[in-house]
C-alpha positions as a Markdown table, in Angstrom:
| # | Residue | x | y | z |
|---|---|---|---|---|
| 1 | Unk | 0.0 | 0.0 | 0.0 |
| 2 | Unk | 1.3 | 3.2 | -1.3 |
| 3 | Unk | 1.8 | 6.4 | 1.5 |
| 4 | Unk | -1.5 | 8.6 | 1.5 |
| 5 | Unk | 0.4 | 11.7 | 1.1 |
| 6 | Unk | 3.1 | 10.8 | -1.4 |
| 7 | Unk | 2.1 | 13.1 | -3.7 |
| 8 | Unk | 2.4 | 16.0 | -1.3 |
| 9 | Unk | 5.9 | 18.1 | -1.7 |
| 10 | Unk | 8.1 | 17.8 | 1.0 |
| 11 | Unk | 8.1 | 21.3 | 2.3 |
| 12 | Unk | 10.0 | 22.8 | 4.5 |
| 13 | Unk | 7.1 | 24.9 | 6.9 |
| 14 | Unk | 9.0 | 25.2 | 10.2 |
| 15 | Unk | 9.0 | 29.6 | 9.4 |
| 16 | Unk | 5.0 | 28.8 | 9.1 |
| 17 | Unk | 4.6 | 28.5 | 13.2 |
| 18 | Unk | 6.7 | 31.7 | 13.3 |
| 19 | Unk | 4.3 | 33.8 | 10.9 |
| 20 | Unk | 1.5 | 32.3 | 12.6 |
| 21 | Unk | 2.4 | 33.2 | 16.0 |
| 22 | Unk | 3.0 | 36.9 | 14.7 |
| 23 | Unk | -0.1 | 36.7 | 13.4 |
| 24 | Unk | -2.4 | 35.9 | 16.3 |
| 25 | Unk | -0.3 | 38.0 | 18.4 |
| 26 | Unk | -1.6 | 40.4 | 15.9 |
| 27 | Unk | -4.9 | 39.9 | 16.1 |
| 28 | Unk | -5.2 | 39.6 | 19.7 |
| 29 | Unk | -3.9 | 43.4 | 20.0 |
| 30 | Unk | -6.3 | 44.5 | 17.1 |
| 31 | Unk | -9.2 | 42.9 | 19.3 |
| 32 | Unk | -7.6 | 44.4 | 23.0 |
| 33 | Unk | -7.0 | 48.0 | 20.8 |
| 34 | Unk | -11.0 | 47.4 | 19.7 |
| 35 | Unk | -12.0 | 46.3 | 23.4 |
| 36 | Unk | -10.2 | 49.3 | 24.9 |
| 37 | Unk | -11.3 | 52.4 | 22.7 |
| 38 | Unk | -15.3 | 50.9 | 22.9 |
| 39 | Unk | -14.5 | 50.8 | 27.2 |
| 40 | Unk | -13.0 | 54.8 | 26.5 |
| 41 | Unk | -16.0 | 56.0 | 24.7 |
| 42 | Unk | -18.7 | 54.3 | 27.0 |
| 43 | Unk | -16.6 | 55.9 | 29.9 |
| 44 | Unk | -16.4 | 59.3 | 28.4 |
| 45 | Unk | -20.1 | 59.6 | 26.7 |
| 46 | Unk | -22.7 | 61.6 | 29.4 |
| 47 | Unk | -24.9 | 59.9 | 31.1 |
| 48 | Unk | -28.6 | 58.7 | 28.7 |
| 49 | Unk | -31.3 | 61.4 | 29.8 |
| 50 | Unk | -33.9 | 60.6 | 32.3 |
| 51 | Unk | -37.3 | 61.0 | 33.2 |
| 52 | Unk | -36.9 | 64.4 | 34.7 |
């Protein structure tokens, strides 16, 4: 029985984990960045008018 992934090139992908790291590190500062200017402008809008 032939390998199931012969076909597939034998690539070398160890910078992959690298750029993947990077890039969640990325996106997890995008999100906090997002989280943290929504919790500014909550903080800093005036109160919603009342009844009176």
């Amino acid at each position: 029985m032939p390998p199931l992934f012969a076909w597939w090139p034998d690539w070398d992908l160890g910078w992959l984990k690298i750029v993947l790291g990077i890039a969640v590190a990325i996106g997890l500062t995008a999100g906090e960045i997002d989280r943290r200017r929504k919790l500014s402008r909550r903080r800093d809008a005036p109160p919603p008018a009342g009844d009176g």
